[in-house]
C-alpha positions in Angstrom: 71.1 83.8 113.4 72.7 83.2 110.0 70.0 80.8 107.9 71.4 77.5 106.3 71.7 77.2 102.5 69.7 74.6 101.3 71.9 71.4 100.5 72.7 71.0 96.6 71.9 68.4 94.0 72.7 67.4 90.7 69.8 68.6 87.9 67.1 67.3 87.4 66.6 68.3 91.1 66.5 71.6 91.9 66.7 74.1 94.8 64.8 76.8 96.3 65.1 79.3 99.2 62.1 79.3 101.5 61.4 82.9 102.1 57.6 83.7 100.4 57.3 85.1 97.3 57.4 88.6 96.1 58.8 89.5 99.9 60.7 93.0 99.2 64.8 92.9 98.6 66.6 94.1 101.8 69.6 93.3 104.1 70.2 89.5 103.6 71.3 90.5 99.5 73.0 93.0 100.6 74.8 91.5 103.2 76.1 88.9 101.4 77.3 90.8 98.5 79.3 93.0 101.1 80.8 89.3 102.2 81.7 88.1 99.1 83.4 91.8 97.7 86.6 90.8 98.3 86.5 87.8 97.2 85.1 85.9 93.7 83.4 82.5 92.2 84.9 79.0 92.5 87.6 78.3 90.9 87.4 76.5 87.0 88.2 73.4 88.2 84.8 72.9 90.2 81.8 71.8 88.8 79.1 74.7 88.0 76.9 76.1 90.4 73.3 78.5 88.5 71.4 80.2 90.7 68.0 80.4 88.9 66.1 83.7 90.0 62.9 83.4 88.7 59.3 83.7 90.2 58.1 81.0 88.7 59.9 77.5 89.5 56.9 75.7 87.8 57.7 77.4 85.0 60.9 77.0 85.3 63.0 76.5 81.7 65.3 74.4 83.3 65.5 71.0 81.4 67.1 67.7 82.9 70.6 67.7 81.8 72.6 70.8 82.2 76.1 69.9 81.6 79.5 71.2 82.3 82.4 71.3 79.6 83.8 68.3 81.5 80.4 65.9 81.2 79.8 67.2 85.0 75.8 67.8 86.2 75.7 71.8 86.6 74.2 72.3 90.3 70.9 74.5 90.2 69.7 76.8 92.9 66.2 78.6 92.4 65.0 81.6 94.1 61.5 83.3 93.6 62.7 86.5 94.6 65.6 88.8 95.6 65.3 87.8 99.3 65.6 84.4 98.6 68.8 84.9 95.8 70.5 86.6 99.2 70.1 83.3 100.9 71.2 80.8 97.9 74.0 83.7 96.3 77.2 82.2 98.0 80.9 81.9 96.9 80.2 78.6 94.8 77.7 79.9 92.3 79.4 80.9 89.1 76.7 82.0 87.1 72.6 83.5 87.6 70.2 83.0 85.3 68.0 86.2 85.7 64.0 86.6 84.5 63.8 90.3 83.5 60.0 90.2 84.2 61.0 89.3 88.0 59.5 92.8 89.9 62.0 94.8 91.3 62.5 95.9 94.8 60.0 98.6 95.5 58.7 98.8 91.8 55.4 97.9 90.9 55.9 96.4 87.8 53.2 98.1 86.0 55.8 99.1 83.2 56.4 103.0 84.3 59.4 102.2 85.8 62.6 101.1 84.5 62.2 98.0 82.8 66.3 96.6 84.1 66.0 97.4 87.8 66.3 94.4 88.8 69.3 93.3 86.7 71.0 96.5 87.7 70.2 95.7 91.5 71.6 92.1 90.6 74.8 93.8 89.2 75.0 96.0 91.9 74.7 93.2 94.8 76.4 90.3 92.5 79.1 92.3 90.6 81.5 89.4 90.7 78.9 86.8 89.6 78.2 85.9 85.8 74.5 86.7 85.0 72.6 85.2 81.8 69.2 87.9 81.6 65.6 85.5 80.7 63.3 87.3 78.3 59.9 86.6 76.3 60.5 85.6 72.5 58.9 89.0 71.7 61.3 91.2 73.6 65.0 90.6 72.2 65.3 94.5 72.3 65.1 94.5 76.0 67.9 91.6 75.9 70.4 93.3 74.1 70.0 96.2 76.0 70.4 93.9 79.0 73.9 92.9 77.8 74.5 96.7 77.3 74.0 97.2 80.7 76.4 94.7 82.3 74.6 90.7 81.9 76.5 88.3 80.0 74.3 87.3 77.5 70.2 87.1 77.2 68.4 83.6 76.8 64.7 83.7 74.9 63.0 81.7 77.0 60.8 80.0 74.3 63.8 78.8 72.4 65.7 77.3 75.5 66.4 73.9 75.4 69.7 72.1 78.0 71.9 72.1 75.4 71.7 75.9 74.6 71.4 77.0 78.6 74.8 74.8 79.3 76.7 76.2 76.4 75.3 79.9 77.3 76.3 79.5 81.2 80.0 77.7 80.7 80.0 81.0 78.0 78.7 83.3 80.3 81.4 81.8 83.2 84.0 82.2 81.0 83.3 85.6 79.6 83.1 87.1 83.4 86.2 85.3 84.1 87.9 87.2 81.2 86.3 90.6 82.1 87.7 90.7 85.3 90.7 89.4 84.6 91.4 92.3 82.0 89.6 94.8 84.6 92.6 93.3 87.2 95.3 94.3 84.4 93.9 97.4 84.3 93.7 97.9 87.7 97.7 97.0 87.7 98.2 99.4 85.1 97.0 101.9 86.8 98.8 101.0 90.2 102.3 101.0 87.9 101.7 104.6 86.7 100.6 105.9 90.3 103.5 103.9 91.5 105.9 105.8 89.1 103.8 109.4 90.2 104.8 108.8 93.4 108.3 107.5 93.0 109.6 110.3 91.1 107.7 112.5 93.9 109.6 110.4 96.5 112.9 109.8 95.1 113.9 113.0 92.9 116.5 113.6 90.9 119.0 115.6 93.2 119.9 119.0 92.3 123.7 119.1 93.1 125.4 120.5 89.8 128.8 122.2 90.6 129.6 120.1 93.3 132.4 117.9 94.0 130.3 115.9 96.3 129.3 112.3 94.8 125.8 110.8 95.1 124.1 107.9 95.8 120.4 106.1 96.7 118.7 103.4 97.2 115.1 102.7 97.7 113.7 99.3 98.6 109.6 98.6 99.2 108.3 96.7 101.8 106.7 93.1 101.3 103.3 94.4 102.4 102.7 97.4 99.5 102.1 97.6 95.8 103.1 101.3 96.1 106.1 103.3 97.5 105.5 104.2 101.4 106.4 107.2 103.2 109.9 107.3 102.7 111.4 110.4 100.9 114.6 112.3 100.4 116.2 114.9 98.7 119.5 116.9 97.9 120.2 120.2 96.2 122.9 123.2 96.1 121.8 126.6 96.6 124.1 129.2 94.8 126.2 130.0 97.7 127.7 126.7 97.5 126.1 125.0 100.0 125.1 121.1 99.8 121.4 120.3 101.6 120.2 116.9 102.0 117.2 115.8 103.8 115.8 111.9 104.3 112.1 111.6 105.9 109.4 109.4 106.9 105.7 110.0 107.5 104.0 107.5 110.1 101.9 104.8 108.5 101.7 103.1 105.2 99.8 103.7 102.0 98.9 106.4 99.0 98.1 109.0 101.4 100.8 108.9 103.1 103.3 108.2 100.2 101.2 111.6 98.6 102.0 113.5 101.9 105.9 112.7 101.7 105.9 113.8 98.3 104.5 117.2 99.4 107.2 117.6 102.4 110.1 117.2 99.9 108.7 119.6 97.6 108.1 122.1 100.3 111.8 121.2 101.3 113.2 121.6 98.6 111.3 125.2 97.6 112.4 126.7 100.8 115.9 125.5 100.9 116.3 127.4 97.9 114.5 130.0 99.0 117.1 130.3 101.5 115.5 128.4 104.5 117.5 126.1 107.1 117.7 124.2 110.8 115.0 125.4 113.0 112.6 127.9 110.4 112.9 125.1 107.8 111.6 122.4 110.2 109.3 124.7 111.7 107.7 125.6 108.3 108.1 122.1 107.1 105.7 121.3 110.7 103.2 123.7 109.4 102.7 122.1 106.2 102.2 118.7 107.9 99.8 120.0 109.9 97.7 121.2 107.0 98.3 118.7 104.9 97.8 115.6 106.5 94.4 113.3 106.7 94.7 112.7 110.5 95.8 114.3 113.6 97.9 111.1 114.7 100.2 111.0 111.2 103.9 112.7 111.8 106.6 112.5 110.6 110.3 112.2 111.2 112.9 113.9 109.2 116.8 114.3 109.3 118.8 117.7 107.5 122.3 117.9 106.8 123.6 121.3 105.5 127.2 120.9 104.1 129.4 124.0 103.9 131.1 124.9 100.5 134.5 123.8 101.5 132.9 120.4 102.1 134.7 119.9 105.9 131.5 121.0 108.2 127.7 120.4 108.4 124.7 121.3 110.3 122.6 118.5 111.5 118.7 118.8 112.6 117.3 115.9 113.8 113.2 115.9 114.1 112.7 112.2 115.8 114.9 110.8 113.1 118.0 108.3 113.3 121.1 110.2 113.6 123.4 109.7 110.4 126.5 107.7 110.1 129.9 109.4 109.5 133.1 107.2 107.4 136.7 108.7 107.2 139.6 107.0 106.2 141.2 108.2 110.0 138.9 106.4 112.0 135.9 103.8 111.9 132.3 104.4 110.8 130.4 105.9 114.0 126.9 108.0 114.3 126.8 111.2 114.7 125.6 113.1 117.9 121.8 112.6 118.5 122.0 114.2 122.1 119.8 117.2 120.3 117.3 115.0 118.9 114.3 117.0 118.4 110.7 115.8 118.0 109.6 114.3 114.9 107.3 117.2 112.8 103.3 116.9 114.0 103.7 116.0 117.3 104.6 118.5 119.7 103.3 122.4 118.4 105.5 125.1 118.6 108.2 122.8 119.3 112.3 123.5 118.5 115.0 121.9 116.4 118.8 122.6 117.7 120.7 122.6 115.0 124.4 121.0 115.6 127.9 121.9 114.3 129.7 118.8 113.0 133.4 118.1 111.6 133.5 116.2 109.1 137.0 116.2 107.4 139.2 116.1 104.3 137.8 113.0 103.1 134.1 111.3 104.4 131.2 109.4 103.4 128.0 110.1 105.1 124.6 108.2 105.4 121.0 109.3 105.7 118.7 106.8 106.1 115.2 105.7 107.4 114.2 103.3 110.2 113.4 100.0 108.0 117.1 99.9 107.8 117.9 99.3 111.4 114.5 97.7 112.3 115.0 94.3 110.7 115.4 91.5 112.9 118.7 89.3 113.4 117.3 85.4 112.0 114.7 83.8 114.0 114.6 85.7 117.0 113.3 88.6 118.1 116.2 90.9 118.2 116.3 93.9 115.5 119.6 94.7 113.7 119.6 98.4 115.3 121.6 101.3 114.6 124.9 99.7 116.6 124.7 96.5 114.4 124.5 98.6 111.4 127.1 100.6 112.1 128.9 97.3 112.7 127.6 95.9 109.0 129.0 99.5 107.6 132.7 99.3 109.3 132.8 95.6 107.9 131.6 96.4 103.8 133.8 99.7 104.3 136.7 97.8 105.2 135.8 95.2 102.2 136.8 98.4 100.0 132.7 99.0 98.7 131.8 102.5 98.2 128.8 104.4 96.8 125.8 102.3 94.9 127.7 99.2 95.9 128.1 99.9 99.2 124.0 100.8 99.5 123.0 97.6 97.5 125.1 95.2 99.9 123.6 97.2 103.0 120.1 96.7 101.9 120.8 93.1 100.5 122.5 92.4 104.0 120.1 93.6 106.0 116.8 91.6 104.2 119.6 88.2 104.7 119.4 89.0 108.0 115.7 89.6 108.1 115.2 86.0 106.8 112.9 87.7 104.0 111.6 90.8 102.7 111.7 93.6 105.3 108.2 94.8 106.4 108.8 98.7 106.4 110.0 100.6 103.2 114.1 101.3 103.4 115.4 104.5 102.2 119.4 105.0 102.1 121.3 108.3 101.2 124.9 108.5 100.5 127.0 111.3 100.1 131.2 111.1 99.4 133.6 113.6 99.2 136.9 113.0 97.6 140.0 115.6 97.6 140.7 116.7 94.0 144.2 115.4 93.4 
């Protein structure tokens, strides 16, 4: 049964919990600080909340007028102990006002032990909560090192008066407010550079010199992710001539899965140069899922095209993946075969990967690409774009004349329109062109 917060008043009234004194620190602290993690403090356009923590209230330095920047009453909450501060430590209170001679959960207070326990248990449980440290006018040592350790700001209690206490809380308020806004750039900072880790992971620079084969890509996020998902490709030329490409997807969303892609096109990419294809590839590129991966439930789906040196033929493998769409001047934009499909890599062991013989012609465009292309849906309802509405979106932009990056950035544009909004998966689009030399 949760236990009410005592109602609030405006100083000189003030607030305490009504658990007895010097009862031991336990669940209800730390069960609210898990609460409140993700979240913070009230906003700076409330009126501020101090939760005193203090054993005793009689002695309490509080003075009658404790006010905000704005002329507003600052709301006090008193707590005798650690137990209590659990009850009172809610969402609204910006700031707590901490006696440093307050005992510490399971210390004896004799002096032997270490004299910030309990601020460092009140930075542990509150680490989103201002905190002002209270120490005797003959122990300023132990208040800077108080500020060392993570308070605020230290208060003598002897030379308190409401004047100083205000100033030093809307300070205090402040200050945290900074800290964690830098410690949220930070954070970002750090989320760019992984971000740019995995996307050069992700989306390589193709290997494809002394080819007459033109490339393009395009990569788009989905709405729900700071970083790069799943989604990964690749495309090199081994020395017989020979254009590989590859497109991929690992189930799920997040780093580890992002991390994972990253290590299937690298393992791609070393053993199609090492001279690797169809079936062995896959079954190799299966192996290091398997070994790889955080849980027995991630797979992944992958598509292979192998392109013959006179450009005119490819082998396609298909593990669970959409089939890829084939343009030619002589006829309109279709898939190609699929009947073959085998199972996407991680799912089935010792499974098989057909891999099919395919015409392409004089002159073609072909597209890899990943589900969150064809899984948008079509305006308000619930039907999804799918791959026959795409290849209806790809006859119509081919027939507009848009090739290459164009056409890949109208498909993708297109497709969110459609959506009503950012897509929810991560799209990945490969495009490869061949032109005869004049």
């Amino acid at each position: 049964m949760p236990v009410p917060v005592p109602r609030q008043r405006a100083i000189p009234a003030v607030e305490s919990g009504q658990a007895q004194a010097g009862s031991a620190v336990g669940g209800p602290l730390k069960e609210e600080a898990d609460r409140r993690e993700a979240g913070a403090p009230a906003s700076a356009g409330t009126s501020l909340t101090l939760l005193l923590i203090e054993d005793d209230p009689a002695g309490s330095p509080i003075v009658p007028e404790l006010l905000d920047s704005a002329g507003k009453p600052i709301r006090v909450r008193t707590a005798r102990n650690l137990t209590e501060a659990g009850r009172l430590l809610t969402d609204d209170v910006h700031c707590i006002l901490l006696d440093l001679a307050l005992p510490a959960p399971g210390r004896s207070g004799d002096g032997d032990d270490d004299e910030l326990a309990v601020l460092k248990h009140v930075l542990e449980l509150a680490p989103r909560h201002a905190v002002l440290a209270l120490t005797a006018s003959n122990d300023a040592e132990r208040g800077a090192e108080a500020v060392r350790v993570g308070a605020q700001d230290y208060l003598v209690r002897d030379e308190l008066d409401g004047r100083l206490l205000s100033r030093a809380i809307r300070y205090a308020v402040e200050r945290k407010r900074s800290e964690s806004a830098e410690r949220r750039l930070a954070e970002g900072r750090v989320r760019a550079q992984e971000n740019r880790r995995l996307e050069r992971g992700l989306l390589p620079t193709p290997l494809l010199e002394g080819s007459s084969l033109r490339f393009a890509a395009r990569y788009r996020p989905g709405r729900s992710r700071a970083l790069l998902g799943g989604d990964f490709y690749d495309t090199v030329r081994t020395p017989d001539g020979t254009v590989h490409a590859m497109i991929g997807d690992v189930s799920g969303h997040g780093p580890d899965e992002a991390a994972l892609g990253v290590e299937l096109r690298i393992a791609w990419r070393a053993l199609t140069l090492a001279g690797l294809c169809g079936d062995e590839l896959l079954g190799t590129l299966q192996q290091v899922l398997e070994h790889e991966r955080s849980d027995e439930e991630i797979f992944a789906t992958l598509c292979t095209v192998d392109i013959s040196p006179d450009g005119r033929w490819a082998g396609l493998c298909l593990a669970g993946h959409p089939s890829p769409l084939l343009a030619r001047p002589d006829c309109p934009a279709r898939l190609l075969p699929y009947d073959n499909n085998g199972p996407a890599l991680g799912l089935l062991h010792g499974a098989r990967w057909p891999r099919m013989q395919v015409e392409l012609g004089a002159e073609w465009s072909l597209m890899l690409y990943t589900d969150g292309l064809i899984e948008g849906r079509i305006g308000k309802g619930g039907e999804r774009l799918g791959q026959d509405g795409m290849v209806r979106m790809i006859r119509r932009q081919f027939a507009e004349g848009l090739r290459g990056e164009n056409l890949l950035r109208a498909a993708v544009h297109e497709v969110r329109d459609l959506n009503g909004g950012e897509l929810t998966d991560d799209v990945a689009v490969l495009l490869l062109d061949r032109t005869p030399q004049p």
